[in-house]
Every structure is written in structure tokens, then in C-alpha cells.
N, C-alpha and C positions, 0 to 999 in steps of 0.2 A: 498482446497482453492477455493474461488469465480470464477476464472477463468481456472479451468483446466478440466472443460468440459463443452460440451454447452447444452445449455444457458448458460454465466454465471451469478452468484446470485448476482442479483444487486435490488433485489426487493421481496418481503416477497412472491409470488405467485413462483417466480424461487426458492426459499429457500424452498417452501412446496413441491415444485414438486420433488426438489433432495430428500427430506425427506420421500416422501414415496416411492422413486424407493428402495433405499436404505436399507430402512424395510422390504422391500420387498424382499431383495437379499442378504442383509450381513449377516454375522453369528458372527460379531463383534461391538462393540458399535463406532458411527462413531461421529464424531461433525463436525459443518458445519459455515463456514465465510461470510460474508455477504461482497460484493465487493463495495467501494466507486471511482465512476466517476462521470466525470460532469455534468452527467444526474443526480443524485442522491445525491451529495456532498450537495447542501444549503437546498434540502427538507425532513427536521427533519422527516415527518410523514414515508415517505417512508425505512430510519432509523431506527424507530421506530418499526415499522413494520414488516423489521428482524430480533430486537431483542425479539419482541413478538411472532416471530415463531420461536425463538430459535438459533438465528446465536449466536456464543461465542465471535462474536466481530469481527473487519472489517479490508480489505486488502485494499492499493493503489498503485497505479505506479504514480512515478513522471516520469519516463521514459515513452517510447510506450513500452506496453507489449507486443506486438508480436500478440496480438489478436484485431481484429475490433473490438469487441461487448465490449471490457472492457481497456476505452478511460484512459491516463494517464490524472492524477487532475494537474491542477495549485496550487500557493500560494494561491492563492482566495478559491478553491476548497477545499485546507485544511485547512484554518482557518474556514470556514463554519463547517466541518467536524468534525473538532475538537473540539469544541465549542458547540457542541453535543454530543459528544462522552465522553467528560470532565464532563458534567454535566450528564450524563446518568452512568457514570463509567465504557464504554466501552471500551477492548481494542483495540489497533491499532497496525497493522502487517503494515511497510513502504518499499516499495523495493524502494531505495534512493538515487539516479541518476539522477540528474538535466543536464541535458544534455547541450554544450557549441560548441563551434566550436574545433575542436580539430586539430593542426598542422600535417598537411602530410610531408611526407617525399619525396624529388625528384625521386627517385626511389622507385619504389614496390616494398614494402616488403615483405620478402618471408612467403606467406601464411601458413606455414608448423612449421612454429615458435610459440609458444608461445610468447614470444616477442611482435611478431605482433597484436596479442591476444590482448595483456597486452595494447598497445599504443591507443586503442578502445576504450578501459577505464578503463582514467585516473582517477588517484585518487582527481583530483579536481571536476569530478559528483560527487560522494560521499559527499566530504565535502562541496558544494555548497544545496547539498540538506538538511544533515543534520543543516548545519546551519538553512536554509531558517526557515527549520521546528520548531528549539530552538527558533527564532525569534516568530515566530507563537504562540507556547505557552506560551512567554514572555507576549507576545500580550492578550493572553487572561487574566478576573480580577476575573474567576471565581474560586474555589477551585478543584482540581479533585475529583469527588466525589467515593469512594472507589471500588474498581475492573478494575479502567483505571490506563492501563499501556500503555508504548510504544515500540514497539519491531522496528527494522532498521533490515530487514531482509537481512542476508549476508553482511552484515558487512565487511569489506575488507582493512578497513584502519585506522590503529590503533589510527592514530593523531585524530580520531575523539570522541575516547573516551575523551581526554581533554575535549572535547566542553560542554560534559555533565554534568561536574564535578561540 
């Protein structure tokens, strides 16, 4: 994935770089994501760029991923995104958590729970995100053109499959 070492691949020069450590040291056939952020999200060529070095297709956070170097996208972010990815027929990996204010509790809850866990997030990021996202491709007038698909990575909340339907 785009962000799970550094640099991450957000640019066809970081995509060749991972590509030839990799050749260099694997003894298995590897494929490699190209990561969409704000830095990157509306400039097609950069995109473009790697998929002509060979990314299989692009990752986002609607969330903060937890990394500096790989910024979570806006609605703006993905309709750019997508609207390239639609017409180029690339796929799209979405981790899909729209993030909201989330109700605390008067007492702290006890960290040791799952529970606790669980009330972090709610399953309204989820469907906030997937919505936003159907909107998005509602939004676009173009066809997808063959090899875009769209993956909602981890998935978590089943009412969301409706939305898709």
C-alpha cells in the first residue's frame, strides 16, 4: 500500500523508487498503489504518471491516516480523483471515515474495553463517508471506463451496503 513505508507513493518517481528496491530484494512477484492526497488529487499528470509506472490503481484516506506525508482527501479531493480514475479505468482502494464530532461520555471510559474502542468509531464515519463518495460518482457524467472499480476498505457497517444497491 501507498503509505506503509516511507516515502509514501504519491508520485511516479516514489513508485519507481519502491520498484526497484523491491526487485532488488523480493523473491516474489509484488504490485504496488499509487496514494491519492491533496497534494496530488486534481493533478491528472502526476496520476498519470503512476499508472505509467505501473501502480495497479490508488489508495485514500478520508480520515488522517496516522502518517504526515499521506494527507487525508476532501469531497473536492475525490471528485477530482475520481473523475480521472473513471475515465482512465483505474481502481480505487477508499478507507472510509468521514470524521464528525463524536458524543463523550461524563466519565471515562474504561480503556481496557472494547466498547470503548467501538464508541471512537461510530458507524456514522462510515456511512457519512460512503455516502459522500456515491454522491461523488452520482456527480460525475462520464462512463467508467473498463478496469475502475471501487473497493471501501474495511468495511464495518453493513447498512452501507444498501447505499450501493
Amino acid at each position: 500500500m501507498p503509505l506503509n513505508s516511507l516515502p509514501c507513493t504519491t508520485t511516479a518517481e516514489r513508485l519507481k523508487e519502491k520498484m526497484a528496491i523491491a526487485e532488488a530484494k523480493a523473491k516474489v512477484n509484488i504490485g504496488f498503489w499509487g496514494g491519492i492526497t491533496p497534494d496530488n488529487a486534481a493533478k491528472h499528470d502526476i496520476l498519470w504518471g503512476m499508472l505509467k509506472a505501473g501502480a495497479l490503481g490508488f489508495k485514500s484516506f478520508v480520515a488522517p491516516s496516522g502518517i504526515n506525508d499521506f494527507a487525508n482527501v476532501s469531497r473536492a479531493d475525490v471528485a477530482n480523483a475520481v473523475h480521472f480514475l473513471l475515465s482512465k479505468g483505474a481502481p480505487y482502494f477508499m478507507h472510509a471515515e468521514l470524521l464528525s464530532e463524536v458524543k463523550q461520555e461524563e466519565k471515562s471510559p474504561d480503556p481496557q474495553k472494547y466498547s470503548t474502542y467501538l464508541a471512537t468509531r461510530p458507524a456514522k464515519f462510515e456511512q457519512d463517508a460512503v455516502h459522500m463518495l456515491i454522491d461523488v460518482l452520482l456527480d460525475e457524467h462520464i462512463p467508467p471506463t473498463p478496469g475502475f472499480f471501487l473497493h471501501i476498505a474495511h468495511l464495518g457497517d453493513a447498512t452501507n451496503i444498501e447505499a450501493f444497491r
